[in-house]
Every structure is written in structure tokens, then in C-alpha cells.
C-alpha positions as CSV (number, residue, x, y, z in Angstrom):
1,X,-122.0,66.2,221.8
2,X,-124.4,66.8,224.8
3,X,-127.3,64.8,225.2
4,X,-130.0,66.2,222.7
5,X,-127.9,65.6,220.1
6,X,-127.1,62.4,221.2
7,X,-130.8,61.7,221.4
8,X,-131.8,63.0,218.2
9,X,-128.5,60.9,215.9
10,X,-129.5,57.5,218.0
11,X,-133.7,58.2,217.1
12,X,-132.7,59.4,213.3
13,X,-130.8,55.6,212.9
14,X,-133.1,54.2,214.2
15,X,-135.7,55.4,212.0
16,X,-133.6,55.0,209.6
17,X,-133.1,51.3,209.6
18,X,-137.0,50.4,210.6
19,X,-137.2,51.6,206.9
20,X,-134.5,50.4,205.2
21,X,-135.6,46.7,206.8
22,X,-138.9,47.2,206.6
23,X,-140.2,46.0,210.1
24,X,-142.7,49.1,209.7
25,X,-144.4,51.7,207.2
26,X,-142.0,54.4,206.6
27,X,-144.3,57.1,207.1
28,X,-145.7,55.4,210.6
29,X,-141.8,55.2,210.9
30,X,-141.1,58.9,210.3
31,X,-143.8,60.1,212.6
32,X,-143.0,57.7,215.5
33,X,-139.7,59.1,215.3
34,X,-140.5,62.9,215.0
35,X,-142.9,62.3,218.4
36,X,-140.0,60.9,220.0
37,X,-138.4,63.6,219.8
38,X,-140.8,66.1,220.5
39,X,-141.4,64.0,223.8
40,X,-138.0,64.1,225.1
41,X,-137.9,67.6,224.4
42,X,-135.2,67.2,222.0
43,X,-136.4,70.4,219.7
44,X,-139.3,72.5,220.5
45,X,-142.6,71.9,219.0
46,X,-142.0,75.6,217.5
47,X,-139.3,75.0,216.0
48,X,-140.0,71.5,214.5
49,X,-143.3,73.3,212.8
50,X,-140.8,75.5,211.3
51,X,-139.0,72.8,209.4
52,X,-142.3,71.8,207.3
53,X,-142.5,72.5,204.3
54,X,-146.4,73.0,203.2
55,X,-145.9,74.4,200.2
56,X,-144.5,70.5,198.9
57,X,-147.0,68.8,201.3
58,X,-149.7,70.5,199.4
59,X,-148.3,69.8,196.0
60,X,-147.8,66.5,196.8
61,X,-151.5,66.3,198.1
62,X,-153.0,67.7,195.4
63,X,-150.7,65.4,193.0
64,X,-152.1,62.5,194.7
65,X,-155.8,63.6,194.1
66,X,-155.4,64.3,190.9
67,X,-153.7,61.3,190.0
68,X,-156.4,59.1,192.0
69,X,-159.3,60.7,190.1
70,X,-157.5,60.6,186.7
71,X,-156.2,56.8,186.9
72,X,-160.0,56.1,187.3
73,X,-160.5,57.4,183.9
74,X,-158.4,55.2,181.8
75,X,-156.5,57.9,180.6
76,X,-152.9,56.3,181.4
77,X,-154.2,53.2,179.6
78,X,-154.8,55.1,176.3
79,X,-151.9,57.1,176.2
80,X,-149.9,54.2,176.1
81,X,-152.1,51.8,173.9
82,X,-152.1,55.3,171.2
83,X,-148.5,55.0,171.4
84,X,-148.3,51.4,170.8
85,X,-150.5,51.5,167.9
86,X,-148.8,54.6,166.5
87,X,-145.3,52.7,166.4
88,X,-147.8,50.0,164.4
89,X,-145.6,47.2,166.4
90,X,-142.2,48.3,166.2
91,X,-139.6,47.9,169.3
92,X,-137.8,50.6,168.7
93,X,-140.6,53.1,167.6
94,X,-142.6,51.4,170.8
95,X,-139.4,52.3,172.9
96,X,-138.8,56.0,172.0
97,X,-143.1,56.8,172.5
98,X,-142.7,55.0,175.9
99,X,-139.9,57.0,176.4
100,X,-141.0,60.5,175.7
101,X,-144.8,59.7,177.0
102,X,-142.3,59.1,180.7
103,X,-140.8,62.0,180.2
104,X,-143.4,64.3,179.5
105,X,-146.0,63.1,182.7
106,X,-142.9,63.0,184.9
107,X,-142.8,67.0,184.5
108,X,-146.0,67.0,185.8
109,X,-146.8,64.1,188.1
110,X,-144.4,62.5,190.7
111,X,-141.4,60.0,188.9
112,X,-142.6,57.1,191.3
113,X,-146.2,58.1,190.1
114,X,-145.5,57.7,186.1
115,X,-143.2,54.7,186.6
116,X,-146.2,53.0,188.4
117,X,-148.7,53.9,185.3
118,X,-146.8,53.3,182.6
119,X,-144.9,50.0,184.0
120,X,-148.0,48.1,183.7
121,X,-149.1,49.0,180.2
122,X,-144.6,48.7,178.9
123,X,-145.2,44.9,180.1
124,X,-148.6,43.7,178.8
125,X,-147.0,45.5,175.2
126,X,-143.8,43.9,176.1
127,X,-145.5,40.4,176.1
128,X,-147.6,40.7,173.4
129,X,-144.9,41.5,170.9
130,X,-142.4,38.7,173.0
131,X,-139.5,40.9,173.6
132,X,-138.1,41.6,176.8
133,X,-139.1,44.7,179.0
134,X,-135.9,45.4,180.9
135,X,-134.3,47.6,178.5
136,X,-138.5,49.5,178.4
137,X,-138.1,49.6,181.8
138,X,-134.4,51.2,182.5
139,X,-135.1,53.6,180.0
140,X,-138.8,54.9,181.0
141,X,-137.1,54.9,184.4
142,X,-134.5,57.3,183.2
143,X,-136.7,59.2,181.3
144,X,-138.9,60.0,184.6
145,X,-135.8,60.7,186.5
146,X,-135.0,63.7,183.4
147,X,-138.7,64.7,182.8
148,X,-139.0,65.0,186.7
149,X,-136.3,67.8,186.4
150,X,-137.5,69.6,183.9
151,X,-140.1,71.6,186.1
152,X,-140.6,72.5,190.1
153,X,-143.1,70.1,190.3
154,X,-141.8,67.3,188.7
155,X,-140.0,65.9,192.0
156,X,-140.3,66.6,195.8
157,X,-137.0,67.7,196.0
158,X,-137.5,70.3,193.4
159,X,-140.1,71.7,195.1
160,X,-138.1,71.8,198.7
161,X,-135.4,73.6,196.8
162,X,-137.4,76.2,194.5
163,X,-140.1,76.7,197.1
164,X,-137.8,79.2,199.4
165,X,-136.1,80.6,196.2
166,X,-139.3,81.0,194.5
167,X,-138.0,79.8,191.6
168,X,-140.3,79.4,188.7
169,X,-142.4,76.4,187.4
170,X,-141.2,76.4,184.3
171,X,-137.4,77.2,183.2
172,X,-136.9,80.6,182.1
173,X,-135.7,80.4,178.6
174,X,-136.1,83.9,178.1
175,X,-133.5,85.9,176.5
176,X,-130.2,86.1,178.6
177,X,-129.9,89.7,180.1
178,X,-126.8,91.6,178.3
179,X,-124.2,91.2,181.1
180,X,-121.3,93.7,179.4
181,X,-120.0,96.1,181.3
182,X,-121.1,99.8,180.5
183,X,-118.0,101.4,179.4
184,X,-117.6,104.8,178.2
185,X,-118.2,105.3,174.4
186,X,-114.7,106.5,173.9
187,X,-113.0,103.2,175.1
188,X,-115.6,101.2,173.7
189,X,-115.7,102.5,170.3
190,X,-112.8,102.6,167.6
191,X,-110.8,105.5,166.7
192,X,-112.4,106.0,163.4
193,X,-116.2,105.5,164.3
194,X,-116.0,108.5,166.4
195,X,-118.1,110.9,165.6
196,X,-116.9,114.4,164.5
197,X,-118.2,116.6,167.9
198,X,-116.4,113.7,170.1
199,X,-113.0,113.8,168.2
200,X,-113.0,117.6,168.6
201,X,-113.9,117.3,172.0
202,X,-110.9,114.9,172.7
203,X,-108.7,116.9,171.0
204,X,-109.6,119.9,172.4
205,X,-109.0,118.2,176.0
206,X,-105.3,117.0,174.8
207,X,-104.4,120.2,173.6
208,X,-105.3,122.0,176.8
209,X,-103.6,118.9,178.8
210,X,-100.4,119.5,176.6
């Protein structure tokens, strides 16, 4: 290893465990290291610019607005309180709305995002009916890890993945193409659905090969 690399392992650990301790923000964290290494000339400020991904940064920033402006709205607050009063009290019922309410704003918003909306509203249910929120809580959690799969802008990391394979929003769940090989009709076909020009025709050829 020559000295860049050197450099640039030593500055990434010790990013690294600034966050994991939390002495500082992560993000001040992440760009004090990134200028480090642009300083010390580590990778050229060309090439660093290369590595950002806008197409997630501005996802993620226009996430973040939208989220902002609809929070101020209330419209978290009665989702969940419609879903309460549909279960009409019920755990279970109260579980499984929870559940699919997770799923379906995770494929939309950021996982940390939903958890964050919908954590507040599982526990003031969670207290009124006495009953303990962990098992709301492990399962919305799971739920936002599925839901945040099901589309490209469900999580960062589908985003930094299908953005340079333009790969779709949505799933395709179109028809699957017919993959089978194109064969000729005569080895494809049986014997007997031949039809009568074709037989004479392979006939014809045998003969004149006998």
C-alpha cells in the first residue's frame, strides 16, 4: 500500500468511529472527512464529483420536503387513528393495519421516515388499550424494511443501485417474455401433426438422400 491509500483507510476509520461514538454529527463527520482528503490530495476533486450520486441526493431531498410539508398537515396522525378505529380496539386487527399502513408509506417515503411517524401514534394506541408496544414496534419495523423494497424509492440504497441500471420504479410484473428456443417446425412438432406438403417434402428429401 503506498501512502494515499494509507491516508484514505486511516481518515475512513476514523470517520468511521467519530460516528459510531458519537463525539460528532455524522454528516459534519462525513464531510470533514471527504475535505480531508481532498486536501491531502488523496483523490482529485474530479474524480471525488464523480462518485456522487445526484440522482439519490435529489430523491432524498425532495423526500424530505415532502415529508416536512405533509407531517404539518396531520395526515400521519389520521391514518393511523382510522386504522385504530377501524380495528374498533382489537390488538391483533390494530397490529396487522399498523402493519400494512408501514408497509405501504415505506414504498414511498424513507424506512427511517415512516418508523419515525408511525412510532409515535403505535405507542399512544399502545397505552390506551394497556398492551405492550414491542411486538407493534418489531413488526412495523419489519414491515418498513419489506415495503422499502418494494419500489426504487423506497430506500437509499435502492436508488444507488437502480439509478445506473435505470431500473424501474415500480417492479415490472408484466408478462414474462417467451424464452424457448426457436427450433425448426420439424423437430418441434410430432410426426403426426405434420402437415401433408411438409411430410411430402421430407419424404421426398429421404428418397433422393437414399
Amino acid at each position: 500500500m503506498d501512502v494515499s491509500q494509507i491516508v484514505a483507510v486511516a481518515v475512513f476509520v476514523v470517520v468511521m468511529i467519530t460516528i459510531m461514538t458519537e463525539k460528532l454529527h455524522r454528516s459534519l463527520a462525513a464531510i470533514t472527512g471527504a475535505m480531508i482528503v481532498l486536501a491531502l490530495h488523496v483523490m482529485p476533486f474530479d474524480a471525488a464529483m464523480e462518485h456522487i450520486d445526484f440522482n439519490t441526493l435529489g430523491v432524498l431531498l425532495g423526500m424530505m420536503l415532502f415529508v416536512s410539508v405533509v407531517k404539518l398537515s396531520g395526515v400521519f396522525e389520521f391514518l393511523a387513528i382510522k386504522c385504530a378505529r377501524l380495528a374498533k380496539g382489537d390488538p391483533w386487527k390494530i397490529m396487522l393495519l399498523f402493519v400494512l399502513l408501514t408497509a405501504v408509506l415505506s414504498a414511498f417515503l424513507d424506512n427511517v421516515t415512516t418508523v419515525l411517524l408511525i412510532g409515535p401514534m403505535t405507542l399512544t394506541v399502545c397505552k390506551l388499550l394497556d398492551v405492550n408496544p414491542i411486538p407493534f414496534f418489531m413488526t412495523e419495523i419489519l414491515a418498513s424494511n419489506i415495503g422499502g423494497t418494494a419500489t426504487l424509492i423506497g430506500d437509499p440504497p435502492n436508488i444507488m443501485i437502480g439509478s445506473p441500471a435505470r431500473a424501474p420504479c415500480l417492479p415490472r410484473l408484466a408478462r414474462q417474455p417467451d424464452t424457448r428456443s426457436s427450433t425448426s417446425s420439424c423437430t418441434m412438432r410430432p410426426p403426426w401433426r405434420l402437415s401433408s406438403s411438409r411430410s411430402s417434402a421430407c419424404s421426398t428429401r429421404y428418397t433422393a438422400a437414399r
